[in-house]
C-alpha positions in Angstrom: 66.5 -144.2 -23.5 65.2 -147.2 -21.8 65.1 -148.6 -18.3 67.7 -151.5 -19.7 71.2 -152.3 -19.0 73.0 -154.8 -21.0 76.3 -156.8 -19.7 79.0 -158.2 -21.9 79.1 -161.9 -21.2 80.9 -163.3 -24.1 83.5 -162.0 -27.1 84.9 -163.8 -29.9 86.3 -162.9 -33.8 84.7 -166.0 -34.5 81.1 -164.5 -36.4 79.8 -168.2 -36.1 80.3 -169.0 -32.7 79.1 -165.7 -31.1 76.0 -166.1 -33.3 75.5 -170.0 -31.5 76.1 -168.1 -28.0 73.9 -165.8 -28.6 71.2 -168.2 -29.6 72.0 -170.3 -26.4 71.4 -167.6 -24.3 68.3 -166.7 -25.7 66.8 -170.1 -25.7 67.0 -170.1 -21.9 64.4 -167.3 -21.7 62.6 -168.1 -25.2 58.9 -167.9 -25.0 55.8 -168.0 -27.4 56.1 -164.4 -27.7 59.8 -164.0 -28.6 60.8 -162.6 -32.2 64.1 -161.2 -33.4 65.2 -157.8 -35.3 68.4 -156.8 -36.7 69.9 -153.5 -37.2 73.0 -152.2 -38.8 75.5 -148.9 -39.9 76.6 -148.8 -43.3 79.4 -146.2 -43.6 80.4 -146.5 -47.3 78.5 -146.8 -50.9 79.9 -150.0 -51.3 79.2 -151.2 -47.8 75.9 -150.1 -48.3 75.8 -151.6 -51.9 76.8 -154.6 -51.1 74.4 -155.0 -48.2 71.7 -154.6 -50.7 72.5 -158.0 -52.4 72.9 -159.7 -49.2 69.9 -158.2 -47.2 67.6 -157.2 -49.8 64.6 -157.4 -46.8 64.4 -154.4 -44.4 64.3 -151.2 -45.0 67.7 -148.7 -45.5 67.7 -144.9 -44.3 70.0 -141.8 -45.4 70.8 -139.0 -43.2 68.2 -136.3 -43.6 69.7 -133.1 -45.1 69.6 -130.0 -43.4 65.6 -128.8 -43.5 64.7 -132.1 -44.8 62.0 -133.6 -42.9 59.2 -131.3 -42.5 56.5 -132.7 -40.4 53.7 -130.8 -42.4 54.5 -133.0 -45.5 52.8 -136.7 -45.5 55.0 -139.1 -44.5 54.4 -141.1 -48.6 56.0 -137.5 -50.0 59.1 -137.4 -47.8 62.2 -138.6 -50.0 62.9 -142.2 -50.1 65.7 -142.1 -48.2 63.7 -140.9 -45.5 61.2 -143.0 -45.3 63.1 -146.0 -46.0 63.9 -147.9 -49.5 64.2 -151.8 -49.5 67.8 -153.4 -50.9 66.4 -153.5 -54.4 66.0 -150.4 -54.6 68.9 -148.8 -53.5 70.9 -146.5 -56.2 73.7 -147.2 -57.9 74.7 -143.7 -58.5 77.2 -142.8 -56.0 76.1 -139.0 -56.4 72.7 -140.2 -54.4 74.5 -141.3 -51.1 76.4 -137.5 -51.0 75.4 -136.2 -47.3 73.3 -139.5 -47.0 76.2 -141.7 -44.7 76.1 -143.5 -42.2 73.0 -145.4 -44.2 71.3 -147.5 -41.4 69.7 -150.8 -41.9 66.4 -152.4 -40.0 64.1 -155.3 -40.2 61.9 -155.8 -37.3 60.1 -158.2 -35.0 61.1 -161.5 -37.4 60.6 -165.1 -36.6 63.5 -166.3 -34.1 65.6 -168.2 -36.9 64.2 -167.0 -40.4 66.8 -164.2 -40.4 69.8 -164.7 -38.2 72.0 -166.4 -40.3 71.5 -164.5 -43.4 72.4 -161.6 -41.4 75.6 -163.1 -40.4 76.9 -163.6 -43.4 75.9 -160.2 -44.9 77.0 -157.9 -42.2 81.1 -158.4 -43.5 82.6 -155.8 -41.7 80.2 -153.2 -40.9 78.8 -152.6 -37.9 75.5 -154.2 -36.5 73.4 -156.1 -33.9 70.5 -158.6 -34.2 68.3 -158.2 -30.8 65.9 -160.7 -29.7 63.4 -159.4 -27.6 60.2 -160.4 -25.7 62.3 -163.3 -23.4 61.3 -164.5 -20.0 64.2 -164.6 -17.5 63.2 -166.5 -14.6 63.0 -166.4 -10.7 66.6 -166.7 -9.6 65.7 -167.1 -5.8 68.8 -167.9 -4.5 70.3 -164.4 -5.5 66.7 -162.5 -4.8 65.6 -161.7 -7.6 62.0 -162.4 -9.0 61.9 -163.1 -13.0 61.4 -160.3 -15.6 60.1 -160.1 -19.0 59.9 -156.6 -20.4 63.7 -155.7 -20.1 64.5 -159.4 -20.8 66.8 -159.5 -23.9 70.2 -160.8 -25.8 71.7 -158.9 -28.3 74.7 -159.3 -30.4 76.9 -157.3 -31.4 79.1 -157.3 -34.6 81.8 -155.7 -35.1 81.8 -153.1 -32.2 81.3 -153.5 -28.3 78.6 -151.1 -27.8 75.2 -150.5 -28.8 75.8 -147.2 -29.8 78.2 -148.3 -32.8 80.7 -146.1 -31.1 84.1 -147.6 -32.2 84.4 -150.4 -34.7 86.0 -153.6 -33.0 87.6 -156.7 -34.3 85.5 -158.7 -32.8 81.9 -159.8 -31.9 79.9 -159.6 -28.4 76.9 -161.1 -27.1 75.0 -158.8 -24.7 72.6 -159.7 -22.0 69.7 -157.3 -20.8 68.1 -157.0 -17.4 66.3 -154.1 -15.8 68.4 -151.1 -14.6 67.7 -150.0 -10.5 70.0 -147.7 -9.6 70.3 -146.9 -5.6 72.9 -145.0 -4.1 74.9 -145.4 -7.4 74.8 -148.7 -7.7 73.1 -151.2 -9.7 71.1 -153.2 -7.9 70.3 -155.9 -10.3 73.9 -156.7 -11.4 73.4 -159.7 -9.6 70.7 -161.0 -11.7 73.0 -160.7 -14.8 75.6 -162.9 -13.6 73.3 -165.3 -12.5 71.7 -165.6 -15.9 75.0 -166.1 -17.8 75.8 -168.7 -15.3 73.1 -171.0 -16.3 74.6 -170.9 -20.0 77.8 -171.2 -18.8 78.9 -167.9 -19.2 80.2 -164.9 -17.4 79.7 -160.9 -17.0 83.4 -159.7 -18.4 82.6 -155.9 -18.3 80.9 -153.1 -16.9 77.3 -152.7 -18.0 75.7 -150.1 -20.9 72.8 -148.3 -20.9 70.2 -149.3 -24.0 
């Protein structure tokens, strides 16, 4: 787990205007470094299926089966679905996904904007986040707090409010990260959070999660 916590500070149906929230929230701490990934829970063949047309780019994962992985084999001559097979090459068998489900979805460290919208419209109704990572947040002196950059994040979620694709949701939320100090129970840097959603014209609306 990492030393993140991430508030909700905006939630819409709308796919399109939680994507534009997103992005103006990440703007404000954009930096050379920035870059985006996406991730994503397919829970069906044909969500996976179809996800394969959409996102053909980035890699999709089965389950391992029971004894599957053996670290003693090279990593080339573990199955596919282990190791990771691109959208073109997904099966069409149905037999291949048994004990495969949920089939998870990555592509990492992108260019901010070369993936984003594609993922949008391909996501439908599965579950999923795209994460941009490597921001700046900075100096907020009149709450106390000195800028960050390693825990400095945005990510939105689709289709559930959590990042741990707990509970599917009708809706879509946009998730801002800041470094997680915890002293006598509390967290310290709350204040940080609400500051940064403030200069976007947003707002915390929920109790933090851990990343």
């Amino acid at each position: 787990m990492s030393n993140d916590i991430a508030y909700p500070v905006f939630r819409t149906p709308d796919p399109i205007l939680a994507l534009s929230t997103a992005r103006r929230l990440m703007e404000f701490g954009r930096c050379e470094y920035t870059n985006v990934s996406l991730y994503a829970e397919f829970r069906s063949v044909d969500e996976a299926r179809r996800a394969a047309k959409e996102l053909p780019e980035g890699w999709f994962r089965g389950q391992e089966l029971d004894g599957e992985f053996d670290r003693r084999v090279p990593f080339e001559d573990l199955p596919a679905w282990l190791v990771g097979i691109q959208g073109s090459g997904l099966p069409a068998d149905p037999a291949a996904y048994e004990g495969r489900l949920p089939v998870d979805y990555e592509l990492l460290d992108e260019a901010v904007g070369s993936v984003e919208d594609a993922f949008m419209a391909g996501i439908g109704p599965s579950v999923g986040e795209i994460n941009w990572q490597d921001l700046y947040w900075p100096d907020a002196p009149e709450v106390g707090f000195l800028g960050e950059s390693k825990h400095a994040e945005v990510t939105l979620l689709f289709n559930t409010r959590t990042r741990a694709y707990g509970e599917p949701a009708g809706d879509h939320t946009v998730l801002v990260h800041v470094r997680s100090v915890v002293i006598d129970g509390r967290q310290r840097r709350e204040p940080y959070a609400h500051w940064l959603a403030r200069q976007v014209g947003l707002a915390v609306i929920g109790p933090g999660q851990r990343c």
